[in-house]
Z-matrix of the N, CA and C atoms (Angstrom, degrees):
N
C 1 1.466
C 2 1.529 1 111.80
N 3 1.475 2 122.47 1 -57.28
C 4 1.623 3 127.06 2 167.60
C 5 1.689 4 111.56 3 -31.32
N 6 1.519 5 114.18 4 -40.92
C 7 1.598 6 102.33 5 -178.26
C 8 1.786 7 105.72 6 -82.36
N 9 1.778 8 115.15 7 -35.82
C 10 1.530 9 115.57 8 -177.78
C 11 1.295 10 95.75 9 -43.43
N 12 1.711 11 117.66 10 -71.94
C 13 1.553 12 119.89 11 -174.70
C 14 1.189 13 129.94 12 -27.46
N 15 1.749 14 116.82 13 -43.76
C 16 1.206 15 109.78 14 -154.84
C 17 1.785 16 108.33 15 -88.71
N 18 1.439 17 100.30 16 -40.96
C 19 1.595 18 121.07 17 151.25
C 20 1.459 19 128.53 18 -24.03
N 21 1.372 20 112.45 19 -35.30
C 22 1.230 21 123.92 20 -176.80
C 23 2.002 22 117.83 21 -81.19
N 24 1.009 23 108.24 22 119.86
C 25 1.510 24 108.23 23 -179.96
C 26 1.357 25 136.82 24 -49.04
N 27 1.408 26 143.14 25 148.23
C 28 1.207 27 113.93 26 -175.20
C 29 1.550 28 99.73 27 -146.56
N 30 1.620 29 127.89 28 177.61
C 31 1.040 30 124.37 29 -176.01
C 32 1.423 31 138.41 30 43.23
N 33 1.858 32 95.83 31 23.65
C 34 1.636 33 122.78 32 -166.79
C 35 1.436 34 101.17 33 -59.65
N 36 1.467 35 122.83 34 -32.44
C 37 1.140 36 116.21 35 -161.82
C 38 1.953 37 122.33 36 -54.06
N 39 1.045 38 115.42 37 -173.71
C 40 1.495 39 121.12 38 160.25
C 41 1.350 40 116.91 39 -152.99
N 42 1.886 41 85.59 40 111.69
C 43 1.746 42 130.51 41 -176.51
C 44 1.537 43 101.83 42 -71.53
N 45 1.291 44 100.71 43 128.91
C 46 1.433 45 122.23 44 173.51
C 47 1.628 46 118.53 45 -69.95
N 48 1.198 47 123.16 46 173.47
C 49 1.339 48 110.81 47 -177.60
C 50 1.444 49 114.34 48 -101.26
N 51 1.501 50 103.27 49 131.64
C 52 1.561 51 121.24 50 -163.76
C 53 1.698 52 114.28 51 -117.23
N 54 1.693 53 125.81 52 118.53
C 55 0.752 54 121.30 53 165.17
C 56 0.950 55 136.18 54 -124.04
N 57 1.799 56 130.61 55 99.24
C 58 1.484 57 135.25 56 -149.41
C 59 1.141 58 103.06 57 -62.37
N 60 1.136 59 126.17 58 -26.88
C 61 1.677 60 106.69 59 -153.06
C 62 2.058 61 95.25 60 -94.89
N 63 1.545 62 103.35 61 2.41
C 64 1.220 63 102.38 62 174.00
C 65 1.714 64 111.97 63 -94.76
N 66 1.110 65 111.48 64 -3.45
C 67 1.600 66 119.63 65 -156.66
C 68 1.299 67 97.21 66 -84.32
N 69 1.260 68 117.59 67 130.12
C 70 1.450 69 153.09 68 88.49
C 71 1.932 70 81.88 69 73.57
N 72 1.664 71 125.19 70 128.94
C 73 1.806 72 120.03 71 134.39
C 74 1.262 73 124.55 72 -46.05
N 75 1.231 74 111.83 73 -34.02
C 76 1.452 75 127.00 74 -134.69
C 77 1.708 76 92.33 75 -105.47
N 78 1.188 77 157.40 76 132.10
C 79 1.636 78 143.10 77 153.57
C 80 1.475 79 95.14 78 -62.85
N 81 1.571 80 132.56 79 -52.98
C 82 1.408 81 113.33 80 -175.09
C 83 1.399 82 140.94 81 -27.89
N 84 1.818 83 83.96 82 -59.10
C 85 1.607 84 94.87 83 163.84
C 86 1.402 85 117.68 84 -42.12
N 87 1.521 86 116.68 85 -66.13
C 88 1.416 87 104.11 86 -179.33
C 89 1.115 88 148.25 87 -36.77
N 90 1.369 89 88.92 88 -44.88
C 91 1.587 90 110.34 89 166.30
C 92 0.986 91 120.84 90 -44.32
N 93 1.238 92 119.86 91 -71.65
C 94 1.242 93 136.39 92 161.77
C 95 1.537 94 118.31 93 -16.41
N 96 1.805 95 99.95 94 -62.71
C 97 1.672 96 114.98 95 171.70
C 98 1.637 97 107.31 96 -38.41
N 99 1.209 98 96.94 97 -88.73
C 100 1.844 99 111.33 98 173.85
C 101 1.486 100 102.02 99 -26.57
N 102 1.395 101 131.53 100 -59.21
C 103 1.065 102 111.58 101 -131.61
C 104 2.018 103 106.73 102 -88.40
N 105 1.513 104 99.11 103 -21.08
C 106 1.312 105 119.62 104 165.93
C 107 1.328 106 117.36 105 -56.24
N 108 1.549 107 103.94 106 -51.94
C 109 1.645 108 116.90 107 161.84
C 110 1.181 109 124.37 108 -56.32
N 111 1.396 110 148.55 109 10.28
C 112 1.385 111 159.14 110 -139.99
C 113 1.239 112 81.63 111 -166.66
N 114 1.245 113 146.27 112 -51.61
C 115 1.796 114 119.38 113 -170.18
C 116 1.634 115 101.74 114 -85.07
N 117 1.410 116 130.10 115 -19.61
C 118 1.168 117 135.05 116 -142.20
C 119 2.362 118 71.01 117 -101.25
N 120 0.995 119 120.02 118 -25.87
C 121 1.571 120 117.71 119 -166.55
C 122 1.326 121 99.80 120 -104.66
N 123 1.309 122 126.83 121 30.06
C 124 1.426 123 129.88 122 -153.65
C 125 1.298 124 126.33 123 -14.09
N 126 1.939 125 103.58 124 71.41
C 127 1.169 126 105.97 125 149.63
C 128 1.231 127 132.97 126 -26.34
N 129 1.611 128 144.18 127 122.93
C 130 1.600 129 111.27 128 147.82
C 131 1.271 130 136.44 129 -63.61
N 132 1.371 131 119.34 130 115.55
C 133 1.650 132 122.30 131 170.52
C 134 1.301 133 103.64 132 80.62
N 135 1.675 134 137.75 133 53.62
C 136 1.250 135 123.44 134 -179.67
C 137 1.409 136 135.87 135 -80.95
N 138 1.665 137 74.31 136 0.58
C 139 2.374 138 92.01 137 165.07
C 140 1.570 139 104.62 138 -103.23
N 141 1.515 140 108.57 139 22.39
C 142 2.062 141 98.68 140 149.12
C 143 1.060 142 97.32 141 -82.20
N 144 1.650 143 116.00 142 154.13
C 145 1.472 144 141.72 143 -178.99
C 146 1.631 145 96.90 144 -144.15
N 147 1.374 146 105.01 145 132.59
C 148 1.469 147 95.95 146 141.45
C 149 1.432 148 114.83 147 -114.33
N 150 1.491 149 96.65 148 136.45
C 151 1.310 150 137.34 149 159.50
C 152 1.257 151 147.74 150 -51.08
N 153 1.661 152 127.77 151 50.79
C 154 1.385 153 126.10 152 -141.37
C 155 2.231 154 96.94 153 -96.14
N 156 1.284 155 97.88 154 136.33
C 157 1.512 156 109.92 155 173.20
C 158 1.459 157 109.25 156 -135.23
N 159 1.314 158 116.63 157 177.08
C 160 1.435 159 123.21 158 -158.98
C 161 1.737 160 99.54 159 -140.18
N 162 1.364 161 134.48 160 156.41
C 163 1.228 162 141.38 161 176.46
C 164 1.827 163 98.40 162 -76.95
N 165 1.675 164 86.53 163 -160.06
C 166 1.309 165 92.91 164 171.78
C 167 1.912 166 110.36 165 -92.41
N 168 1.391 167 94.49 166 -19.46
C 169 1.797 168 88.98 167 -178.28
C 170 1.816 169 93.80 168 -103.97
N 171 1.266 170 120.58 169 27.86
C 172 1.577 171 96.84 170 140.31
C 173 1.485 172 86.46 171 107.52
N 174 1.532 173 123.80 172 -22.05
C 175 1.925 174 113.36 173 -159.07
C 176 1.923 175 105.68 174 -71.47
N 177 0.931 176 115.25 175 121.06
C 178 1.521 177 103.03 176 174.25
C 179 1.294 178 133.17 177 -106.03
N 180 1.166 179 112.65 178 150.60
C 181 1.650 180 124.49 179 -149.59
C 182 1.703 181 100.45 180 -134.54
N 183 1.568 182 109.44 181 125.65
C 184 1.956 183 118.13 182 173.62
C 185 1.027 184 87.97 183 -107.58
N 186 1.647 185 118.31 184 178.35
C 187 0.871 186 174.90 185 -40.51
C 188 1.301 187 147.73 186 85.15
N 189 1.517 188 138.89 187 147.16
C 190 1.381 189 102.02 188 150.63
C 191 1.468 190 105.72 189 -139.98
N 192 1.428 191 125.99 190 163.32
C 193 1.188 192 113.73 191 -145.87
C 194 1.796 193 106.08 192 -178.17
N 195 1.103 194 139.84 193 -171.82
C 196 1.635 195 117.14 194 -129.37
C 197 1.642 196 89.30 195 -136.89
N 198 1.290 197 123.27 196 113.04
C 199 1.673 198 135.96 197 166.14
C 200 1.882 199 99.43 198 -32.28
N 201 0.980 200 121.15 199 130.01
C 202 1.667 201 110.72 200 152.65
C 203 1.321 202 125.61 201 -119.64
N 204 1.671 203 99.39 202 -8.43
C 205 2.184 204 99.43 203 175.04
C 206 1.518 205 77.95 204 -169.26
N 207 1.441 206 81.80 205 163.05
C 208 1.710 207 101.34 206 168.67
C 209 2.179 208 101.37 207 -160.82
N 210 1.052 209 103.67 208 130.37
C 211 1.499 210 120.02 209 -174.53
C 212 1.261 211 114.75 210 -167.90
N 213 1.371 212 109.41 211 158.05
C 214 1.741 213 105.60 212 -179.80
C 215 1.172 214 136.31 213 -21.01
N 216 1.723 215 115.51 214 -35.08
C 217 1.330 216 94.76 215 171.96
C 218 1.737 217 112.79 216 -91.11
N 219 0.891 218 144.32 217 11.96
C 220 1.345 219 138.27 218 -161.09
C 221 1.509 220 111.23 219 149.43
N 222 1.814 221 103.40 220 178.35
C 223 1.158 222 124.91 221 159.27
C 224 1.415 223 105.76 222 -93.15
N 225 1.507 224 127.06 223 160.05
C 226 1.379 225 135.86 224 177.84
C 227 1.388 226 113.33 225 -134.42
N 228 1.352 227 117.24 226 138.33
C 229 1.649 228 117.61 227 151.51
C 230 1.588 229 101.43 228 -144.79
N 231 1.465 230 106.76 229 -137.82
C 232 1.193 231 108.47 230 -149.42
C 233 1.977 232 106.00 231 -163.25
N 234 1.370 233 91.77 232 167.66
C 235 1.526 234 68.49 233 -177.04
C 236 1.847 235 97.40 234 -170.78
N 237 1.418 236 110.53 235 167.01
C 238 1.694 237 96.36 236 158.38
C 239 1.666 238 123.44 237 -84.64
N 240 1.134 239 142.57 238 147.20
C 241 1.314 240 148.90 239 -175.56
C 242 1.625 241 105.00 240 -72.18
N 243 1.451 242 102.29 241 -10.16
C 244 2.109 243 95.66 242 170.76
C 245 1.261 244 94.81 243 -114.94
N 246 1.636 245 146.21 244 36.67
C 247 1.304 246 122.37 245 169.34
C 248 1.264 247 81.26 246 -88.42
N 249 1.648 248 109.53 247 -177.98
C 250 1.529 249 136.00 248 147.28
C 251 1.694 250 114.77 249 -59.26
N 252 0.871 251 123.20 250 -47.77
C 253 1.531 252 135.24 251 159.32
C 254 2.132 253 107.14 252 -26.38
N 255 1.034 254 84.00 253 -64.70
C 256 1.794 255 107.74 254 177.60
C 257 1.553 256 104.32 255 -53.83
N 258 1.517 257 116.83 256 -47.54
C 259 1.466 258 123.47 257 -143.55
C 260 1.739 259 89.85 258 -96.89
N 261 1.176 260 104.82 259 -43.49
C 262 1.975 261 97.99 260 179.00
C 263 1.760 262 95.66 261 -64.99
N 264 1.047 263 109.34 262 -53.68
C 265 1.714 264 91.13 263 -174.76
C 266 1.175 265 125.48 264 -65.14
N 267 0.844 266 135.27 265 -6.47
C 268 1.697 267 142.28 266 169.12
C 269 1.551 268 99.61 267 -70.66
N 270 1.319 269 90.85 268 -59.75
C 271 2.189 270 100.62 269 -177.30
C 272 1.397 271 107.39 270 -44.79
N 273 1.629 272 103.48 271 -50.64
C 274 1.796 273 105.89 272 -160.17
C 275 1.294 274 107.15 273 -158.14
N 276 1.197 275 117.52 274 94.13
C 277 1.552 276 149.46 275 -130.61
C 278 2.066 277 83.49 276 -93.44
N 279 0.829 278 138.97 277 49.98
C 280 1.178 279 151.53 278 134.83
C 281 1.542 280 144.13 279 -94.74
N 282 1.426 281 130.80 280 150.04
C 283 1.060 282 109.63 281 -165.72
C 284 1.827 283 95.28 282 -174.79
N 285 1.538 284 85.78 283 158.46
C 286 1.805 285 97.27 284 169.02
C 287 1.415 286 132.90 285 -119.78
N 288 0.935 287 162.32 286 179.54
C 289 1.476 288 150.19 287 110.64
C 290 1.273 289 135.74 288 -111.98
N 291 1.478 290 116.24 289 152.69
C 292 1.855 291 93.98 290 -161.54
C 293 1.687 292 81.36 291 -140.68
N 294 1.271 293 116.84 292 137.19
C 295 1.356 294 125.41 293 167.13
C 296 1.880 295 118.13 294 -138.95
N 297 1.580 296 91.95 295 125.48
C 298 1.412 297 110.99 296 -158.25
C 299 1.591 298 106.36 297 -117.56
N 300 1.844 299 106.01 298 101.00
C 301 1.199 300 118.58 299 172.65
C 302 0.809 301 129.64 300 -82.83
N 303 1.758 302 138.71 301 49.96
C 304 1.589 303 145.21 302 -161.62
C 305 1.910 304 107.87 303 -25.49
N 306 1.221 305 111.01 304 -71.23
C 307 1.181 306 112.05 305 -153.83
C 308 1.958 307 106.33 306 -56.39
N 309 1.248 308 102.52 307 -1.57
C 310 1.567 309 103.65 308 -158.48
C 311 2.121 310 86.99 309 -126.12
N 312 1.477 311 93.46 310 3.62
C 313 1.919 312 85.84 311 -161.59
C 314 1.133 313 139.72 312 18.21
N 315 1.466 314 97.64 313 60.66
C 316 1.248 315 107.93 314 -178.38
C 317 1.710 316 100.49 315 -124.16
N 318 1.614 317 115.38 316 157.71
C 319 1.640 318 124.71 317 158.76
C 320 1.496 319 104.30 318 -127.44
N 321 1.082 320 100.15 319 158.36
C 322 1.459 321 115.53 320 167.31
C 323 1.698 322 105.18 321 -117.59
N 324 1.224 323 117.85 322 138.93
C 325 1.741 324 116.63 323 169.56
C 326 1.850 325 103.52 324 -112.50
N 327 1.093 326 103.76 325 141.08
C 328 1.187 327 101.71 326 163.41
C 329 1.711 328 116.48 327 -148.26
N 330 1.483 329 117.48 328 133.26
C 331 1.414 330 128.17 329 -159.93
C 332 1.701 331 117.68 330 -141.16
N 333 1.015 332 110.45 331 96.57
C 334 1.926 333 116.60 332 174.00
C 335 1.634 334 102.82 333 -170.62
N 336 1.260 335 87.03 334 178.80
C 337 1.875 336 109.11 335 -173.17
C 338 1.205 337 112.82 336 -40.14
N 339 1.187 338 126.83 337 154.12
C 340 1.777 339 124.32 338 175.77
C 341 1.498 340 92.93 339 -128.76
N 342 1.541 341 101.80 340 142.37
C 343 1.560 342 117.08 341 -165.06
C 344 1.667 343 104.82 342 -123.33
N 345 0.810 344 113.06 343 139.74
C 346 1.541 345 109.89 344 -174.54
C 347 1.901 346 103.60 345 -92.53
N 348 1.448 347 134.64 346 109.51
C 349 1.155 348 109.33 347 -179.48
C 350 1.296 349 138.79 348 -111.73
N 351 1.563 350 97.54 349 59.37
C 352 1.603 351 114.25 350 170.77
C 353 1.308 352 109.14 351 70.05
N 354 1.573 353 86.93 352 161.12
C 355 1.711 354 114.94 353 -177.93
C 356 1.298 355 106.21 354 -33.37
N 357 1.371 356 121.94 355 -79.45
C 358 1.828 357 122.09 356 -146.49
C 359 1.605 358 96.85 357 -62.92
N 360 1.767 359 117.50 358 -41.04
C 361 1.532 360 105.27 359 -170.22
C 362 1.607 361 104.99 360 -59.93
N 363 1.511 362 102.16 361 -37.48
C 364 1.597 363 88.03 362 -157.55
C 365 1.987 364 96.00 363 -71.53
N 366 0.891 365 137.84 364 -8.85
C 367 1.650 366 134.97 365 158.12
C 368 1.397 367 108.21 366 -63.20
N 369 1.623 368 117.75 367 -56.80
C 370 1.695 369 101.66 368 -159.74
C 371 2.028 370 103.77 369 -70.11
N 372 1.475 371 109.02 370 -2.21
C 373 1.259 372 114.63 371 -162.37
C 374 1.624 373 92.86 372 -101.54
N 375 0.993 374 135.59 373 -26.66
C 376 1.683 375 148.51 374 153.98
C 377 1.452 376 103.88 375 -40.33
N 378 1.345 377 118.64 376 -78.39
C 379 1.007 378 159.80 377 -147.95
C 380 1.521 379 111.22 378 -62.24
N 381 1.609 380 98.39 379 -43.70
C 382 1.652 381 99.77 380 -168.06
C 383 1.948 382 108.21 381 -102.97
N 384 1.872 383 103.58 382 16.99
C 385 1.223 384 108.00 383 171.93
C 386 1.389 385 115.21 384 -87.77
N 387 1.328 386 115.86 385 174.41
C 388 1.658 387 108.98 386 -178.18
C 389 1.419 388 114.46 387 -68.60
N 390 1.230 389 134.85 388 179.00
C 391 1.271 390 137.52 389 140.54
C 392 1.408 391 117.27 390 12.92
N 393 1.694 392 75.59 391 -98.11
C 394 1.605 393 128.19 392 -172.10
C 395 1.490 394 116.83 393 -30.39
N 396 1.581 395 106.40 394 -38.08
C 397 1.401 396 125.17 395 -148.04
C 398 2.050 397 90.44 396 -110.51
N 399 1.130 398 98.45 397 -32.60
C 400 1.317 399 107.64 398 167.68
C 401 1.942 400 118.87 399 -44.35
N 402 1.462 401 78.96 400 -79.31
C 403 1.203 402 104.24 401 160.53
C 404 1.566 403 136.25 402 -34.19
N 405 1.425 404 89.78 403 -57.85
C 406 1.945 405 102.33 404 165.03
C 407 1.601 406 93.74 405 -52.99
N 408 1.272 407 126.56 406 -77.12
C 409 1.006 408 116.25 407 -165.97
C 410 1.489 409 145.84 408 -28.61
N 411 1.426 410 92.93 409 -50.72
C 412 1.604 411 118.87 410 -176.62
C 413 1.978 412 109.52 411 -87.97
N 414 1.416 413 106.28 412 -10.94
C 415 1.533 414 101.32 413 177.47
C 416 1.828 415 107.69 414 -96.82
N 417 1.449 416 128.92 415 -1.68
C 418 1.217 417 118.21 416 167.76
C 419 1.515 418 124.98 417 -123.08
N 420 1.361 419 112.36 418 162.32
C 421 1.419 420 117.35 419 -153.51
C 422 1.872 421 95.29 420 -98.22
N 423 1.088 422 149.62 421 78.34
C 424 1.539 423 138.35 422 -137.36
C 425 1.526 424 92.67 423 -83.00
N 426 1.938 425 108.90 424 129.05
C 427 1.323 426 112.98 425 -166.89
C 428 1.088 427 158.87 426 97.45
N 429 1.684 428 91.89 427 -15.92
C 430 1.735 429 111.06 428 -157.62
C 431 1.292 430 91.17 429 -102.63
N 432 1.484 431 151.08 430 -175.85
C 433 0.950 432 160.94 431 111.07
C 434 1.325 433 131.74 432 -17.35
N 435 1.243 434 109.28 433 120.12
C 436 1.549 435 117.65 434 -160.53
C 437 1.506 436 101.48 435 -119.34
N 438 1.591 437 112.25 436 120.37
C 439 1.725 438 119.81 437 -178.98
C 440 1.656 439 108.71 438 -63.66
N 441 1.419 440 111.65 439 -47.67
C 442 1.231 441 94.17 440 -173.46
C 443 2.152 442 92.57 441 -173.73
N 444 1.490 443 118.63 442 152.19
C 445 1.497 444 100.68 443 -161.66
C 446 1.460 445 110.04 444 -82.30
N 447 1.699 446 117.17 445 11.87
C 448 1.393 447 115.99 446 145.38
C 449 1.532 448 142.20 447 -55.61
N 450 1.506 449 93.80 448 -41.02
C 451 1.562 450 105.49 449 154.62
C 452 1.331 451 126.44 450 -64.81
N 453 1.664 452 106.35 451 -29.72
C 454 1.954 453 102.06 452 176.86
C 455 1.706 454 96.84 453 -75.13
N 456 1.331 455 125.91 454 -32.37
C 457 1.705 456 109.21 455 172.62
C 458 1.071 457 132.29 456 -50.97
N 459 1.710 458 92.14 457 -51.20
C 460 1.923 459 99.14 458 -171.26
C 461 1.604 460 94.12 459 -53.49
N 462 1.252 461 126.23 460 -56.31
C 463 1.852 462 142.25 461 -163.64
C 464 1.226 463 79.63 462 -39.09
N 465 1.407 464 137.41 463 -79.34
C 466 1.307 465 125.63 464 -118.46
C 467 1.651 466 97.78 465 -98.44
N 468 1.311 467 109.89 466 -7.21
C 469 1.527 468 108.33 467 159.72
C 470 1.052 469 140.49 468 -84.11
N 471 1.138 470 83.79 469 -14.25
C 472 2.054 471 113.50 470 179.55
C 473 1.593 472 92.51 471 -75.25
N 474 1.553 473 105.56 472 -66.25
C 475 2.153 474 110.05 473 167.52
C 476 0.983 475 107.27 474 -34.30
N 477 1.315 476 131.95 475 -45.96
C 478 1.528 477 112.92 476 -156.62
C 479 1.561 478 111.42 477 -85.56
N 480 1.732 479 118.56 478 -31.90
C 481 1.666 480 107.54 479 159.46
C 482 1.199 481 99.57 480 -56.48
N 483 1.248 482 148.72 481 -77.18
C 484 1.420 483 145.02 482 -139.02
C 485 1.395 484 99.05 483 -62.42
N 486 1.265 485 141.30 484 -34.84
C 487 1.332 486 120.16 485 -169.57
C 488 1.842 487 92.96 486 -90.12
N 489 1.066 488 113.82 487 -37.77
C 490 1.791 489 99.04 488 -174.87
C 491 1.727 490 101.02 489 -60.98
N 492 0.899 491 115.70 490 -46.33
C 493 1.782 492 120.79 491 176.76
C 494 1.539 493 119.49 492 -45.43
N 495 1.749 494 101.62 493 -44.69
C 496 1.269 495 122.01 494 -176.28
C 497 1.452 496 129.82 495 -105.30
N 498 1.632 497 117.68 496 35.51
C 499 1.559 498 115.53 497 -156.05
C 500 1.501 499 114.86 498 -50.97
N 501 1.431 500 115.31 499 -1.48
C 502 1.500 501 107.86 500 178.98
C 503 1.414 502 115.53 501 -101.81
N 504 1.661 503 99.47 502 -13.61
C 505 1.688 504 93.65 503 -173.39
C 506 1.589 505 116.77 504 -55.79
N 507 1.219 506 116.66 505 144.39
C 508 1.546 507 133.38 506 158.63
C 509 1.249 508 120.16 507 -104.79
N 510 1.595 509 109.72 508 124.31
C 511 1.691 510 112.61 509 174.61
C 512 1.977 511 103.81 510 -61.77
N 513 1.783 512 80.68 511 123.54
C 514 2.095 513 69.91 512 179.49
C 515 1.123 514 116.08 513 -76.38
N 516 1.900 515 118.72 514 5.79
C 517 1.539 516 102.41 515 -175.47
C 518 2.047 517 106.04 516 -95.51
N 519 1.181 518 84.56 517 -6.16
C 520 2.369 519 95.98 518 -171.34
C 521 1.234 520 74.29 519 -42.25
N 522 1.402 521 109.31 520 142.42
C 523 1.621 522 143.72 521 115.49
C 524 1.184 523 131.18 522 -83.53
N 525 1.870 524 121.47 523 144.12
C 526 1.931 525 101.33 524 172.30
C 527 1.717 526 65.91 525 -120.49
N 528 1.452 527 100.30 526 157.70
C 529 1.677 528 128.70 527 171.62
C 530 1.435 529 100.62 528 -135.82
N 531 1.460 530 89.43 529 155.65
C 532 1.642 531 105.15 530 174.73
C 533 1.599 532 113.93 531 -139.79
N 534 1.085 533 115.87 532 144.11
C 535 1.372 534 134.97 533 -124.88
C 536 1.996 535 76.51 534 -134.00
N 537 1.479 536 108.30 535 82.29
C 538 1.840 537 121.58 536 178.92
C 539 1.813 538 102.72 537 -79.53
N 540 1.113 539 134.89 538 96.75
C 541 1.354 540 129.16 539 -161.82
C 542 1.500 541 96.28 540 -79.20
N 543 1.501 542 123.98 541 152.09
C 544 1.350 543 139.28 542 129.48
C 545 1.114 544 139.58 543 -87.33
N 546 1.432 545 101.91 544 -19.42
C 547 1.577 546 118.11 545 175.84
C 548 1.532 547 129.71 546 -153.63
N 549 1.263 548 117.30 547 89.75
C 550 1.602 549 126.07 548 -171.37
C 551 1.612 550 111.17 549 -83.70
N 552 1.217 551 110.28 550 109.20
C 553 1.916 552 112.77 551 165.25
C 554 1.406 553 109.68 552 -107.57
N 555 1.233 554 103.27 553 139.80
C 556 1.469 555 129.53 554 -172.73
C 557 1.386 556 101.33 555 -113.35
N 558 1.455 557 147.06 556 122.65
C 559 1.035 558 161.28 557 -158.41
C 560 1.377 559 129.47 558 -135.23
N 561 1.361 560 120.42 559 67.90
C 562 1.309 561 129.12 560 -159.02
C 563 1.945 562 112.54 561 -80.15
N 564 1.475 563 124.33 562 116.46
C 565 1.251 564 93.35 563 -164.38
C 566 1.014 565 97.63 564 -92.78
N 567 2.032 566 116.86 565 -151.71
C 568 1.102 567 134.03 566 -179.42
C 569 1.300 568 113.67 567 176.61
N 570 1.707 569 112.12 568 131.51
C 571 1.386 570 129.83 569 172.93
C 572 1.692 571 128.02 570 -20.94
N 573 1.688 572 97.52 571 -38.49
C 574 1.125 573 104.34 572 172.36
C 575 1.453 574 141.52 573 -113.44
N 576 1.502 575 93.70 574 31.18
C 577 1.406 576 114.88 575 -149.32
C 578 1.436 577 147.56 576 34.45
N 579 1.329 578 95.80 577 30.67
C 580 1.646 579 103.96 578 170.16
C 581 1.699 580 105.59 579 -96.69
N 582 1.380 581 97.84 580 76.03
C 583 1.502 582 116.05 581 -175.64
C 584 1.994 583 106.73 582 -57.64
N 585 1.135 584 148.32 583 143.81
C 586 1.274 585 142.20 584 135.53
C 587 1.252 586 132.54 585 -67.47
N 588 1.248 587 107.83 586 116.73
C 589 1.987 588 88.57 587 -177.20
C 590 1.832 589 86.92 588 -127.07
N 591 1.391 590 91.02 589 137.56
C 592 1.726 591 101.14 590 -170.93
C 593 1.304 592 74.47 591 -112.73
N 594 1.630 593 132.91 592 149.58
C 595 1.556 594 142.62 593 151.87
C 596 1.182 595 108.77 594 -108.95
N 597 1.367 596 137.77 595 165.41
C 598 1.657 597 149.22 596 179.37
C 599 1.101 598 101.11 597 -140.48
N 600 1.436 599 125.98 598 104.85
C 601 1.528 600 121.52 599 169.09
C 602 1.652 601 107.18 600 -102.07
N 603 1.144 602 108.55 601 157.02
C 604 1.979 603 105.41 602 176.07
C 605 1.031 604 84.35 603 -132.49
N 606 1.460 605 105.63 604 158.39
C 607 1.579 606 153.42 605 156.99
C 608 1.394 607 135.16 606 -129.01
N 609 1.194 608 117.63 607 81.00
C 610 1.456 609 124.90 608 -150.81
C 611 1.303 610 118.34 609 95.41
N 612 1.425 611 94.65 610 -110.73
C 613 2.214 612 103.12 611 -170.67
C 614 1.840 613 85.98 612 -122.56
N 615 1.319 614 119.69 613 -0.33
C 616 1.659 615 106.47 614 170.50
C 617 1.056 616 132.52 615 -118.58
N 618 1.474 617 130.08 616 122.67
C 619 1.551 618 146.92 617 147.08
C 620 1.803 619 106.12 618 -13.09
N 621 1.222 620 104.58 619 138.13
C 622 1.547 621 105.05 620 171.56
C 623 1.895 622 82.06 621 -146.79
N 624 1.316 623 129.96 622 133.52
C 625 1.241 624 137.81 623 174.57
C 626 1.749 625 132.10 624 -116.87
N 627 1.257 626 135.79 625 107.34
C 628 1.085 627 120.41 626 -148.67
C 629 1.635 628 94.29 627 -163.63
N 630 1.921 629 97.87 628 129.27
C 631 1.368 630 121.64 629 179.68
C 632 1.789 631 106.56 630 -76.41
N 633 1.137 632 88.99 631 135.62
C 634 2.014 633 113.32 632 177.71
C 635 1.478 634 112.18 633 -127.23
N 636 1.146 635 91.52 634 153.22
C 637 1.652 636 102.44 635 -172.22
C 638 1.697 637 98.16 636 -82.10
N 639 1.632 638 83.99 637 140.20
C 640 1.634 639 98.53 638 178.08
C 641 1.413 640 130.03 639 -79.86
């Protein structure tokens, strides 16, 4: 594996032209910038995130898992209330996200409090998914022991009448979370490793922005 690894290429992509000292008060905006720029470069899937959380004694556990809004107050997704995902944030209401656009070599980091935002969001955020995704949702038990992935079929076929039968039902365990940043890095790479990393720290309601060595 040490020779597959080393063999393997990296930073293949081609990074657009980036100028910090032109960027954005705001990290949203940027985001936003980049992230438009990454669908417009047809990234694949540039609303995967992974999702890193921590227990209550500190052990941490990613993921990766699907953007659903992003606006002033935060990033958002969603989740079931019996994953592990669910169970570290309850313990220790912190959290990250890191999204990695190869073809554009770029990441985004993102790091602050995670807020749980109640009953009705976590429904209209149920609610406004497809079917399908509905369905996925509400036909598995996240975690538990699984007999065999015949039983995860029949389940999720069994979900899928019940949600066509039931277009209003809501899983009562959905959560939507939001992902309140303190600190956004933007990570522009490069062939020759003179990587950019712009950081955004806040304090209060203000942005303070400042380049670090990579």
């Amino acid at each position: 594996m040490r020779e597959l690894l080393r063999s393997l290429p990296a930073l293949s992509g081609r990074p657009p032209r980036f100028d910090p000292a032109a960027a954005p008060h705001d990290p949203i905006d940027l985001f936003t910038q980049w992230f438009t720029a990454a669908v417009e470069a047809g990234v694949p899937e540039p609303h995967a995130a992974t999702l890193a959380t921590a227990d209550a004694a500190g052990r941490p556990s990613s993921r990766v898992l699907v953007l659903k809004d992003v606006g002033p107050d935060g990033f958002a997704f969603a989740t079931d209330a019996r994953s592990a995902k669910a169970a570290d944030l309850a313990a220790n209401p912190q959290a990250s996200l890191a999204f990695w656009w190869q073809p554009v070599v770029r990441q985004v980091r993102v790091a602050g409090a995670a807020r749980y935002l109640g009953d009705d969001a976590s429904a209209a955020d149920y609610l406004a998914r497809s079917p399908a995704s509905r369905a996925a949702a509400a036909g598995v038990r996240p975690g538990e022991p699984l007999t065999s992935v015949a039983e995860l079929h029949a389940s999720l076929a069994a979900s899928r009448e019940r949600i066509a039968a039931e277009p209003g039902y809501v899983l009562p365990s959905w959560q939507a979370w939001l992902v309140v940043p303190d600190v956004v890095e933007f990570w522009q790479g490069s062939a020759d490793r003179a990587h950019v990393r712009l950081v955004y720290r806040r304090t209060g309601d203000v942005w303070a922005r400042s380049l670090v060595w990579p």
